[in-house]
N, C-alpha and C positions, 0 to 999 in steps of 0.2 A: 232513459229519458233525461235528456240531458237539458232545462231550459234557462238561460239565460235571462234574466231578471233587469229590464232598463231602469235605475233609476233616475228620478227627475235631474233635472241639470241645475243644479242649485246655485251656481254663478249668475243666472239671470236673475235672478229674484235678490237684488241687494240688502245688505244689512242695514240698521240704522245708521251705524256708523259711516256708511257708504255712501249715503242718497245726500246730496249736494244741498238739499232744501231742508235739512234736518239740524235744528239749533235746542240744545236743553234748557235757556233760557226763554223761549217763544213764551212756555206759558206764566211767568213773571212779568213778561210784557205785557202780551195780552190781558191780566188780571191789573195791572198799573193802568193801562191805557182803559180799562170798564169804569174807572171809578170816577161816579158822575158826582159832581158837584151841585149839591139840591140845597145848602144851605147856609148861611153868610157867616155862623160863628168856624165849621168846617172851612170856609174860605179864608177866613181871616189867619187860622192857623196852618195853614197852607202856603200861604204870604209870607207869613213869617218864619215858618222853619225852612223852607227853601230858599237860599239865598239868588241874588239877582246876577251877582257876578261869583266866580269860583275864588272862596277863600284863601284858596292856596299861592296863587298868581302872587308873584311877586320881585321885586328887586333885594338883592343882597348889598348893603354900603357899610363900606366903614372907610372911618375918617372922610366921607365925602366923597369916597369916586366910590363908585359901582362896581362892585367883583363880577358880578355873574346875576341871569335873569334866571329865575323857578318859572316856567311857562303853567300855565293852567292845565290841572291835573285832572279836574271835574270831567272830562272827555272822554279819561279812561275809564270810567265808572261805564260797565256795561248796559244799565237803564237807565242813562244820563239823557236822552230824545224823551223817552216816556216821564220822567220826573220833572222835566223842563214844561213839557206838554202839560200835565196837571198841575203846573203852576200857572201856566197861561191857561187854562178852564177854568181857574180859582179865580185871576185879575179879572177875565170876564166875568166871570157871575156874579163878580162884584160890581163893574162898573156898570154891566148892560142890567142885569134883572133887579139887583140892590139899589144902584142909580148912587153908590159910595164914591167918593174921592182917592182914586188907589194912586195918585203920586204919590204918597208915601211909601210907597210898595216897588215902587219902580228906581233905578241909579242913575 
């Protein structure tokens, strides 16, 4: 008795590594993007440890003419949309539910 065993075809069934919609950052995302802003001392340091524009930007000069431009580096930061985003949840719950003055907070 001679029988012959099929096993499954394991090429359909992709690995993680495989499936096109599979990112290892998703859940640092989605834990950045949950965090609800419920309270104005929370907000106010959120204002301020996230900056408005990216520190790094900038012009290199010497003696008056410009060597070369450093472009804004803050982009490659992989939770750079989600940190940006909970800055702008912070401006608003400041200015909409608090009713604070957030041009100081703004460039």
């Amino acid at each position: 008795m001679n029988t012959i065993t099929k096993s499954p075809n394991l090429s359909y069934f992709p690995t993680l590594a495989q499936r096109k919609d599979w990112n290892p950052l998703r859940p640092i995302r989605r834990w950045i993007d949950s965090i609800t802003v419920k309270n104005s001392r929370f907000a106010h340091f959120v204002c301020q440890l996230i900056p408005c524009e990216c520190p790094f930007e900038r012009d290199v000069v010497l003696l008056g003419r410009k060597l070369f431009h450093i472009p804004p580096l803050c982009k490659l930061n992989p939770f750079y949309n989600e940190i940006v985003g909970l800055r702008f949840r912070a401006l608003t719950y400041l200015s909409d539910v608090c009713e604070v003055d957030v041009t100081q907070y703004i460039c």
